[in-house]
C-alpha positions as CSV (number, residue, x, y, z in Angstrom):
1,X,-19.3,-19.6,-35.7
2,X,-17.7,-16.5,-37.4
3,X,-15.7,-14.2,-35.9
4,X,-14.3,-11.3,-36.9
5,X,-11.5,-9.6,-34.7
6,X,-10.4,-5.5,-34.6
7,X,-7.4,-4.3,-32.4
8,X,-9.0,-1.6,-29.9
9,X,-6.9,0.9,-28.4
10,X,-5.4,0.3,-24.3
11,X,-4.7,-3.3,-25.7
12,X,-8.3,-4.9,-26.5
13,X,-9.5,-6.9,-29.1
14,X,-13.0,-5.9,-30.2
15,X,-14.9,-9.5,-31.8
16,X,-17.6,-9.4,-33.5
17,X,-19.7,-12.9,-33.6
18,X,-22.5,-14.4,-35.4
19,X,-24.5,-17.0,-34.0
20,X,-26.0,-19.6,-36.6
21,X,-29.5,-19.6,-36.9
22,X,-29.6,-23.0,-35.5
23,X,-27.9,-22.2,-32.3
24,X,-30.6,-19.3,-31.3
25,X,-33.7,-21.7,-32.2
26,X,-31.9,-24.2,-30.2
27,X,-31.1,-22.1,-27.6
28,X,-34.3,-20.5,-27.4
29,X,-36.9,-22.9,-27.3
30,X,-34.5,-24.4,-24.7
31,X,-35.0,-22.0,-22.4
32,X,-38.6,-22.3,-23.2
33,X,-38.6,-25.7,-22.0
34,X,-36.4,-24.2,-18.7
35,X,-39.4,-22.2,-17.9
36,X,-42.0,-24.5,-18.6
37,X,-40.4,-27.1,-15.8
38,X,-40.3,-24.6,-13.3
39,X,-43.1,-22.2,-14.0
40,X,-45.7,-22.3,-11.5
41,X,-49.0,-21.4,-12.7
42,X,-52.3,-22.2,-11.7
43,X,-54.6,-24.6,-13.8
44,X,-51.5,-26.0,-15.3
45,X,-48.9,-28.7,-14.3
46,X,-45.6,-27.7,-14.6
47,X,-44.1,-28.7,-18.0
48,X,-47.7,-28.9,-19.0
49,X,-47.8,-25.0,-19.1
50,X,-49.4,-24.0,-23.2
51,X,-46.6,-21.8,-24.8
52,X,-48.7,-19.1,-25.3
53,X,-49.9,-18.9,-21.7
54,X,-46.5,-18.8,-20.3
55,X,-45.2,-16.2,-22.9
56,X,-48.2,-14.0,-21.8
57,X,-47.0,-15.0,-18.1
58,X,-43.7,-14.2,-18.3
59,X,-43.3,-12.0,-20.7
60,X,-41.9,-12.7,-24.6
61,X,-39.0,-9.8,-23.3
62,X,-38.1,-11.6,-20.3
63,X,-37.4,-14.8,-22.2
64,X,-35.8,-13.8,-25.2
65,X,-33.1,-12.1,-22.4
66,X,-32.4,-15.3,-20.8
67,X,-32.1,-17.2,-23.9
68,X,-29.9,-14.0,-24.7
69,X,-27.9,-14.0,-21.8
70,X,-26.9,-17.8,-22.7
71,X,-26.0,-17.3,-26.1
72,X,-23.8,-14.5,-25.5
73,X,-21.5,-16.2,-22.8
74,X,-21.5,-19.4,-24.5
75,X,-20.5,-17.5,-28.3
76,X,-17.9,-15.4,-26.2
77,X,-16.4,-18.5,-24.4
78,X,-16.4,-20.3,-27.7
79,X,-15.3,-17.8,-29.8
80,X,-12.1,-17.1,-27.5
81,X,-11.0,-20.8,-27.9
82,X,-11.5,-20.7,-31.3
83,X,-9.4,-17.8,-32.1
84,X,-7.0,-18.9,-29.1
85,X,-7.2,-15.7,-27.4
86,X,-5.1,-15.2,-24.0
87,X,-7.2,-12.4,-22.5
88,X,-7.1,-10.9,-19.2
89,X,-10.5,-10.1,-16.5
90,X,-13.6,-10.5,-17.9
91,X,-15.0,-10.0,-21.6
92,X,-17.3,-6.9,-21.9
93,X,-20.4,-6.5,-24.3
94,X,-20.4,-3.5,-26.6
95,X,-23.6,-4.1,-28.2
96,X,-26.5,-2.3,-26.5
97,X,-28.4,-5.7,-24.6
98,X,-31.6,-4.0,-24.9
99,X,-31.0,-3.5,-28.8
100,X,-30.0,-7.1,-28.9
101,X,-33.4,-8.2,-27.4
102,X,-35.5,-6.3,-29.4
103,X,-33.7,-7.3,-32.7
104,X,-32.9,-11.6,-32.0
105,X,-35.4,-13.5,-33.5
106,X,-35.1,-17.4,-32.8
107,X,-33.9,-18.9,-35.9
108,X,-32.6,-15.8,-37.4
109,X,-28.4,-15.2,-37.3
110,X,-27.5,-13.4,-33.9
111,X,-24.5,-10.8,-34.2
112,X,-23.0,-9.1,-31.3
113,X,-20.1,-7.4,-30.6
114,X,-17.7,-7.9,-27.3
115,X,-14.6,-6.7,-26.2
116,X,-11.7,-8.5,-24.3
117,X,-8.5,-7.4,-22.5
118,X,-5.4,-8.7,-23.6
119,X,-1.7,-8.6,-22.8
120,X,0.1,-5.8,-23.9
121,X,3.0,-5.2,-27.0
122,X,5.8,-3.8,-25.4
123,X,8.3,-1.7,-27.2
124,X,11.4,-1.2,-25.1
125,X,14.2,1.0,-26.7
126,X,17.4,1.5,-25.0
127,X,18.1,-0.6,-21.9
128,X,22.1,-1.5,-22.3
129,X,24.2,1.9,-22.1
130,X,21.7,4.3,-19.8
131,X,23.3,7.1,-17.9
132,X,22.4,7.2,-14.6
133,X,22.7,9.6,-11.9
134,X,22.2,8.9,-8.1
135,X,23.3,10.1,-4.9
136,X,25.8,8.3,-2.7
137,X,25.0,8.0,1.1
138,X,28.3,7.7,2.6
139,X,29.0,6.8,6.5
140,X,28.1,9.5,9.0
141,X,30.0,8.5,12.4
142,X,27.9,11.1,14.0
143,X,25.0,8.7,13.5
144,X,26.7,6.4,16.2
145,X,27.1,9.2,18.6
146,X,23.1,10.3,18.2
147,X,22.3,6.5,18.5
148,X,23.6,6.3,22.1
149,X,22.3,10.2,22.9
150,X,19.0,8.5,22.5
151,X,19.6,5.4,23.9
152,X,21.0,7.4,27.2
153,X,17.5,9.7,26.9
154,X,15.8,6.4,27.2
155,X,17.8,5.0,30.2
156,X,18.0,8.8,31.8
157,X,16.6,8.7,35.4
158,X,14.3,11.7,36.9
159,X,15.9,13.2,40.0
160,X,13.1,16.0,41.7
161,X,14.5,19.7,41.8
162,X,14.2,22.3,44.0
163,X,15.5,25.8,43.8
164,X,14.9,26.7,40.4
165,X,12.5,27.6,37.9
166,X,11.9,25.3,35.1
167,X,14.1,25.0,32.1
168,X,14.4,23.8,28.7
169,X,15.4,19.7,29.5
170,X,13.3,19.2,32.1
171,X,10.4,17.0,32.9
172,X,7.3,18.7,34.4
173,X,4.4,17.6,36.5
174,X,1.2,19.9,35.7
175,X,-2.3,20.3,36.1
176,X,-4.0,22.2,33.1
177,X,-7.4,23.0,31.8
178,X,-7.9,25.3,28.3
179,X,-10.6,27.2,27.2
180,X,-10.7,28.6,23.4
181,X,-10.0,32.1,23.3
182,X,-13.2,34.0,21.7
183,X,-13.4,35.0,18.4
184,X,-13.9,39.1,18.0
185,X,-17.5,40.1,18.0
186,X,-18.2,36.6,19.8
187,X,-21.0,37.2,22.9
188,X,-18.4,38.3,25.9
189,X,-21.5,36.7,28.7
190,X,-20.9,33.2,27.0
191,X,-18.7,30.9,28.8
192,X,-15.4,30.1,27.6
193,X,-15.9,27.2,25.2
194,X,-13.6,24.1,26.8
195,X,-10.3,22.9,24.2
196,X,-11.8,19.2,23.9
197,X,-9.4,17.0,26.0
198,X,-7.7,20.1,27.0
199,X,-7.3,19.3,30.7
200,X,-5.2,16.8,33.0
201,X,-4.1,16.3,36.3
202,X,-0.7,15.1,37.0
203,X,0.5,15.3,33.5
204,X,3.9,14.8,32.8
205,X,5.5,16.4,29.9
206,X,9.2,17.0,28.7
207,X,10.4,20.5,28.1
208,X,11.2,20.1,24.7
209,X,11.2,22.9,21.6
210,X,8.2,22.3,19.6
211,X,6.3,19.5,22.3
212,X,2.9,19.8,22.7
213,X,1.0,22.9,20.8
214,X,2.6,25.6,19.9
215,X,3.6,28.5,23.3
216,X,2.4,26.0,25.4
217,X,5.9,24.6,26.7
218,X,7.5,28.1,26.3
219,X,4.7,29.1,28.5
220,X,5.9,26.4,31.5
221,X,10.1,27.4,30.9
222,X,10.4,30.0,34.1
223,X,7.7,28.8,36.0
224,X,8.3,27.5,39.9
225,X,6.8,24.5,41.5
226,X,3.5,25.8,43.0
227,X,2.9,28.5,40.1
228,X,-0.5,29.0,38.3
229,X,-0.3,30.6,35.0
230,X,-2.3,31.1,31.9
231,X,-0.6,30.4,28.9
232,X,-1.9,31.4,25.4
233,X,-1.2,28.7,22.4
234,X,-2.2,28.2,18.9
235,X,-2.6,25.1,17.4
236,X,-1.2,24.0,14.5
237,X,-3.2,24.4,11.0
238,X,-3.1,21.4,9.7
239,X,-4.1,19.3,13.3
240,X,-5.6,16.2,13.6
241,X,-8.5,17.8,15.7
242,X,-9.8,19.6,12.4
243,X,-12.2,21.7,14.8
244,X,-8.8,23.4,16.6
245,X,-6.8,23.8,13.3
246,X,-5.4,27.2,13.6
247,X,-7.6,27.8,16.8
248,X,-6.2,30.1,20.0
249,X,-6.8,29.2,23.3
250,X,-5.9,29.9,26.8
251,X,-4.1,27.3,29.3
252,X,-4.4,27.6,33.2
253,X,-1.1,25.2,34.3
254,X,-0.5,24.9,38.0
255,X,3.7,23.1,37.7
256,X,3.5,20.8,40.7
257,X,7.1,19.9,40.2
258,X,10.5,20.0,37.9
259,X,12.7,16.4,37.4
260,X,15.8,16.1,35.6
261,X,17.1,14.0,33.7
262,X,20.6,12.5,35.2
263,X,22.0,10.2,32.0
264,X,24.0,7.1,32.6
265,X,28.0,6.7,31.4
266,X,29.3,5.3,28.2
267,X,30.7,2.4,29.8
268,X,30.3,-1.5,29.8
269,X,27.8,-1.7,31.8
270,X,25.7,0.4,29.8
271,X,26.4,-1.8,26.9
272,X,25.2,-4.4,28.3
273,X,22.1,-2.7,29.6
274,X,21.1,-1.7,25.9
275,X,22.7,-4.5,23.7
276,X,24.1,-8.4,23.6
277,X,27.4,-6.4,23.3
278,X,29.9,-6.8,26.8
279,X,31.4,-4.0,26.1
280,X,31.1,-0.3,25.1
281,X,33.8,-0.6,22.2
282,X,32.0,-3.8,20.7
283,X,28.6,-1.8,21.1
284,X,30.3,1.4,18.9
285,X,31.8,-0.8,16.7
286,X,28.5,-3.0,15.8
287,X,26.8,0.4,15.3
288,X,29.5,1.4,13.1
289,X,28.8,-2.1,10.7
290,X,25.2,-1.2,11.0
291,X,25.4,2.4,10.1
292,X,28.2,1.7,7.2
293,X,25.9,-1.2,5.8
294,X,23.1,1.3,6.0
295,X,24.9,3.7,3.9
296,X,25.6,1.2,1.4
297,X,22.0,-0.3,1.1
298,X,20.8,2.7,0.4
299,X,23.2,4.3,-2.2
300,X,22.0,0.5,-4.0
301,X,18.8,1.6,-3.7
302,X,19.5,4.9,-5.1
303,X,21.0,3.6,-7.9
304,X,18.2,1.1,-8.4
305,X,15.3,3.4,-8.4
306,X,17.3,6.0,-11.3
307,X,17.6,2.9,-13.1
308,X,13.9,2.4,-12.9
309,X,13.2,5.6,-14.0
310,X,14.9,6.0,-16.8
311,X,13.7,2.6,-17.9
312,X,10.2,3.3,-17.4
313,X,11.0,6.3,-19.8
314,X,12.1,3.7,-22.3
315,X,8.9,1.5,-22.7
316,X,6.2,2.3,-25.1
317,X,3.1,-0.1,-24.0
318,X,-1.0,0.5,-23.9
319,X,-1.9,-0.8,-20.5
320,X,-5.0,-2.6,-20.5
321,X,-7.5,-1.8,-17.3
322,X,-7.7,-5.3,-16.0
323,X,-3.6,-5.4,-15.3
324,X,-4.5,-1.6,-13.8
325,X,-6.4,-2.5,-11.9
326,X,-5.4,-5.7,-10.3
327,X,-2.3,-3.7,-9.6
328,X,-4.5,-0.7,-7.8
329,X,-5.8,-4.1,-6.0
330,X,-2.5,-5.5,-4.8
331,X,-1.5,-2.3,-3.5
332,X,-4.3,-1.8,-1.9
333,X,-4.2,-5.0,-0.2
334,X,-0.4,-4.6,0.8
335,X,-1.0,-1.2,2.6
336,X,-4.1,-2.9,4.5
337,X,-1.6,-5.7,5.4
338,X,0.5,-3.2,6.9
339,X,-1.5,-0.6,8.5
340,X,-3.6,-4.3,10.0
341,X,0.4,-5.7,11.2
342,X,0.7,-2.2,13.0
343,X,-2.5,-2.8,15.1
344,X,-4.7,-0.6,12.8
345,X,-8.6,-1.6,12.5
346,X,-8.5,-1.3,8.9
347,X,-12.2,-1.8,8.5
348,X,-12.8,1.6,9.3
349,X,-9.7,2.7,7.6
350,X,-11.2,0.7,4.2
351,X,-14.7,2.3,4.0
352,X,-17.1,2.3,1.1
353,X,-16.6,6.2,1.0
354,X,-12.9,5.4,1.4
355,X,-11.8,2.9,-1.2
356,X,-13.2,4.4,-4.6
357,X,-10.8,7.5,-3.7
358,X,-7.8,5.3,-2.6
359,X,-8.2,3.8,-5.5
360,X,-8.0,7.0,-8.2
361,X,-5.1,7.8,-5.9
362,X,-3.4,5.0,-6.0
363,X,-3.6,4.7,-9.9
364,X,-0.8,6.7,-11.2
365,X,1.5,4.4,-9.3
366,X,0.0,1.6,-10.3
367,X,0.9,2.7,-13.6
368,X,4.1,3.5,-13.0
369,X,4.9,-0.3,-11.4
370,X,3.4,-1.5,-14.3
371,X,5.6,-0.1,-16.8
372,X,8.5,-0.7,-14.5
373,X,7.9,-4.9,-13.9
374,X,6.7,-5.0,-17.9
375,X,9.8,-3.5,-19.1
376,X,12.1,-5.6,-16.5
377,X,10.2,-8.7,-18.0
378,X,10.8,-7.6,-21.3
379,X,14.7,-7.5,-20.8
380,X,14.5,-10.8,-19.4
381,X,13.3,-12.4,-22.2
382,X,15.4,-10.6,-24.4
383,X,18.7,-11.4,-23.0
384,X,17.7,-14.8,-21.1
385,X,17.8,-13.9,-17.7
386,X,17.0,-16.6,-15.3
387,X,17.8,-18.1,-11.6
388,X,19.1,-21.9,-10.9
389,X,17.0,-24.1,-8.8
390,X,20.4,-23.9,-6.7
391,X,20.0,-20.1,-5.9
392,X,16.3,-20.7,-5.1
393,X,17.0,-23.8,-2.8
394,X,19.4,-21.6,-1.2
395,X,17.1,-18.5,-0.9
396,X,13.9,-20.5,0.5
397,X,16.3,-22.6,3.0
398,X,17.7,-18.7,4.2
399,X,13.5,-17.3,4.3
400,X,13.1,-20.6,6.4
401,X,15.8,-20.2,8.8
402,X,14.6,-16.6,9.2
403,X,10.7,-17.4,9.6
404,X,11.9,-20.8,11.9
405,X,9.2,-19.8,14.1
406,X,6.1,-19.5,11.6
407,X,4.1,-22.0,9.3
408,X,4.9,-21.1,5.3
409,X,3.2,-21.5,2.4
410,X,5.9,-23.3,0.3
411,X,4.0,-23.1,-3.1
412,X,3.5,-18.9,-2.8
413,X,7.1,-19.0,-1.2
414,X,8.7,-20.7,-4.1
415,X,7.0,-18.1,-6.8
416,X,7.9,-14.9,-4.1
417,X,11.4,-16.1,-3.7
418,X,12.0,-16.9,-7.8
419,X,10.7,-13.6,-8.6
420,X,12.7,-12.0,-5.8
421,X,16.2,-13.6,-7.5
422,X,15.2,-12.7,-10.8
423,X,14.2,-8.8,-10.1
424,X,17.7,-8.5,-8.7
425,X,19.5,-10.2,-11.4
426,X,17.6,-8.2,-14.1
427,X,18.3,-5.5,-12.4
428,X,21.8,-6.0,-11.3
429,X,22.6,-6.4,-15.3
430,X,21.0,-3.6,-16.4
431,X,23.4,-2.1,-13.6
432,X,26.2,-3.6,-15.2
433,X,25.6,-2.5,-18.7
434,X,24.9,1.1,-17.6
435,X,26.5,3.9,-16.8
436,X,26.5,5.1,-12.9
437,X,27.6,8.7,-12.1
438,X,27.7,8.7,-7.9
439,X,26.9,12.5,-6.6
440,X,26.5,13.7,-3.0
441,X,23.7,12.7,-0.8
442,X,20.9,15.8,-1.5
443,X,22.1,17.0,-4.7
444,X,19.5,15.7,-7.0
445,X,16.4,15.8,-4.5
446,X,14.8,17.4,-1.3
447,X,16.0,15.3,1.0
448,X,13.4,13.4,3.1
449,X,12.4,14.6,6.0
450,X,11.1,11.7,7.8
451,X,13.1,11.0,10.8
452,X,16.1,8.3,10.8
453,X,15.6,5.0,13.1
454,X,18.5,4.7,15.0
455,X,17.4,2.7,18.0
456,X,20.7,0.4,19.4
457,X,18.1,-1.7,19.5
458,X,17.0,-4.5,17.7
459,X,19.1,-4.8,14.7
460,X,17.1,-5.3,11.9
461,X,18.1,-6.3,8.0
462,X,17.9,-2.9,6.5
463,X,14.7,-2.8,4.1
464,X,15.5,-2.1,0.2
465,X,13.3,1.1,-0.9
466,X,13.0,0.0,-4.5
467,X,9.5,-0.5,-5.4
468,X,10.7,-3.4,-7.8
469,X,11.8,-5.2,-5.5
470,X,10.3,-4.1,-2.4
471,X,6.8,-5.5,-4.0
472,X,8.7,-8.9,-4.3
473,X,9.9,-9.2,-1.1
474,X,7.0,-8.2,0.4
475,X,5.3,-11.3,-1.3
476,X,8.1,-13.2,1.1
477,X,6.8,-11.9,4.0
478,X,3.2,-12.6,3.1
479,X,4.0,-16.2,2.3
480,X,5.1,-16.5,6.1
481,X,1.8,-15.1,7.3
482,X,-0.5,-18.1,6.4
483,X,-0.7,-19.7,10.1
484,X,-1.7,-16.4,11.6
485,X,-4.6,-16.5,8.8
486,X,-5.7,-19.8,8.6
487,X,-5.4,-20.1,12.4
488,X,-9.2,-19.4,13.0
489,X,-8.1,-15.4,13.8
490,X,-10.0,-12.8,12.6
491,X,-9.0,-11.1,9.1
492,X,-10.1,-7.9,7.1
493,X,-9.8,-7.2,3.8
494,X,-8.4,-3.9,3.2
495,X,-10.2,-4.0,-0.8
């Protein structure tokens, strides 16, 4: 067999292959004889069927394809083992199929062209002596001080008030219905159209700034038990009702009565209502670890993730689409995992209109995670990076003691928890041989807005943010997961 090979771009090798003449006669009147065996035609016997008849039968088209379709996967398998290609997915013909079956003659050389994915050359430039910039999160104490707030809001008991109009802190009992207020020009004889699930009976809600839609507990502040009002809101454009985005309507509320909240003491005994801790000094000063350790996690992370950036800037490499896409795939399947552990039917999250534009979406990251693990791999190899059975022993006898409760997968744990140890270590040298400029928390970007978790309780391991390594250790997590799956439960795929 001869094949002739031509680099493509995006990291494919283009072959071009020609079939010896005796290979398409064999091949051919092979499938001649497949046809003949199984043709059932009447007069005939089957493998007693007259060529001629069964060409006319069939079609001389519809044969020469099948004979086609077995010569090109046979001269593509063959002609990757010859050439000792590693390729990645599957092989892809170039050459126009329907061109090919007009132009093969049995007996006559067969050339085709296909094309294969294969794994990337990486050029990586700099990765010793990189300045990086990230933000320090140092220690707020005031972070203890909001943790018990909430934890007393939690633990706050409702005492029933008389005497006064309703305030800002308080918990109210109403009735309410809500009609959409009519647009100008609308028909003034039509009924109010009725806010869908805009009405309740006994509904308790907490005086809060910005609770509920917008006016509507503004509205309730200064009301007294027995009152009837209307109350005119707007609700919010974007809303998850996308028929009330940006809609006004009109609330009749009837308060049927105010509670307050009376919050319980700092003191031991609340400590031991909210924690393992005995006392109210052991509960501050766990929080205290907890919060410091926090802080320290995440200026790691910080650091981490400009690391990853400017490395990713370092790495010249043509992606192929089969490592693309796998990666848009594992993604995909990690969010389902999630959204699925939260309680989340992701069957109906995952549609078929769904996935093709989760997918574009999720493409540009998958990119970038790409460049990121190909260029960690590449220092690897380059300055002979690796982790001792020791450390993994000692890593998968930590996951166990952590997981003592669930079935593993030891062979997908072994690989999660090697690749875990070996992210960190690439990642801590790089660290080591770099630069690290420390600036305040909010100096470099808009800080996120998504609220801080500061329940007392439980006290979780604080989760690394790095994509690098959160992937990894997400594969941990997955490896403890196999009893749930293979325990005859119910499972959706998410891609």
């Amino acid at each position: 067999m001869k094949v002739t090979q031509e680099k493509l771009p995006a990291s494919q090798i283009k072959l071009e292959i020609e079939i010896t003449p005796e290979i398409t006669k064999q091949t051919y009147e092979q499938v001649i004889k497949n046809f003949t065996n199984s043709a059932n035609i009447p007069g005939f016997r089957k493998g007693k069927v007259p060529r001629q008849i069964l060409i006319q039968r069939f079609g001389l088209s519809r044969i020469k394809a099948a004979a086609l379709e077995e010569l090109i996967q046979d001269g593509i398998e063959k002609a990757l083992k010859q050439e000792e290609i590693q390729f990645l997915g599957q092989p892809q013909l170039r050459s126009s199929f329907e061109e090919l079956i007009q132009s093969y003659e049995p007996g006559q050389p067969l050339i085709f062209s296909a094309a294969v994915d294969v794994q990337p050359e990486i050029q990586l430039n700099q990765y010793t002596g990189l300045q990086i910039v990230a933000e320090e999160v140092k220690y707020d104490p005031e972070r203890v001080e909001t943790a018990l707030e909430r934890e007393r809001q939690k633990m706050a008991t409702l005492i029933p008030v008389e005497g006064r109009p309703a305030q800002i802190g308080d918990n109210a009992v109403v009735d309410f219905s809500g009609v959409l207020t009519k647009a100008e020009g609308a028909d003034e004889t039509a009924e109010p159209q009725p806010v869908p699930g805009g009405n309740a009976t006994d509904f308790q809600i907490e005086l809060e700034e910005d609770k509920f839609i917008p006016g509507f507990v503004n509205g309730i502040v200064g009301m007294n038990p027995g009152e009837t009002k209307e109350i005119p809101a707007k609700f919010p454009d974007p809303y998850v009702n996308e028929e009330l985005a940006g809609k006004d309507a009109v609330f009749t509320v009837t308060l049927k009565e105010i509670k307050e909240k009376e919050l319980p003491e700092l003191n031991d005994e609340f400590a031991q209502e909210v924690s393992d801790h005995d006392t109210i000094a052991e509960l501050r000063s766990s929080l205290e670890e907890r919060f410091s350790k926090e802080a320290e996690e995440k200026t790691k992370s910080n650091k981490q993730q400009a690391l990853l950036t400017l490395l990713k800037e370092q790495i010249q490499v043509e992606l192929p689409e089969t490592l693309i896409q796998q990666e848009v795939d594992a993604m995909l399947t990690q969010t389902a995992m999630r959204l699925s552990q939260q309680g989340l039917d992701i069957r109906k999250l995952f549609t078929q209109d769904v996935i093709p534009q989760l997918r574009e979406r999720s493409r540009g990251e998958a990119i970038d995670h790409l460049k990121r693990s190909l260029a960690l791999q590449e220092v690897i190899k380059r300055e002979s990076i690796a982790v001792s059975e020791e450390e993994i022993k000692a890593k998968i006898q930590q996951v166990k003691q952590e997981y003592a409760d669930q079935e593993l997968d030891e062979e997908r744990l072994q690989s999660a928890v090697e690749n875990e140890l070996l992210t960190e270590k690439v990642i801590n040298w790089l660290l080591e041989h770099s630069t690290v400029e420390l600036v305040p928390e909010g100096s470099l970007a808009e800080k996120d807005t998504t609220e801080e978790t500061t329940e007392v309780l439980p006290e979780g391991a604080v989760s690394v943010t790095d994509p690098a390594i959160a992937e990894v250790t997400e594969e941990i997590a997955q490896a403890t997961q196999v009893s749930e799956e293979t325990s005859g439960g119910e499972s959706s795929q998410g891609s």
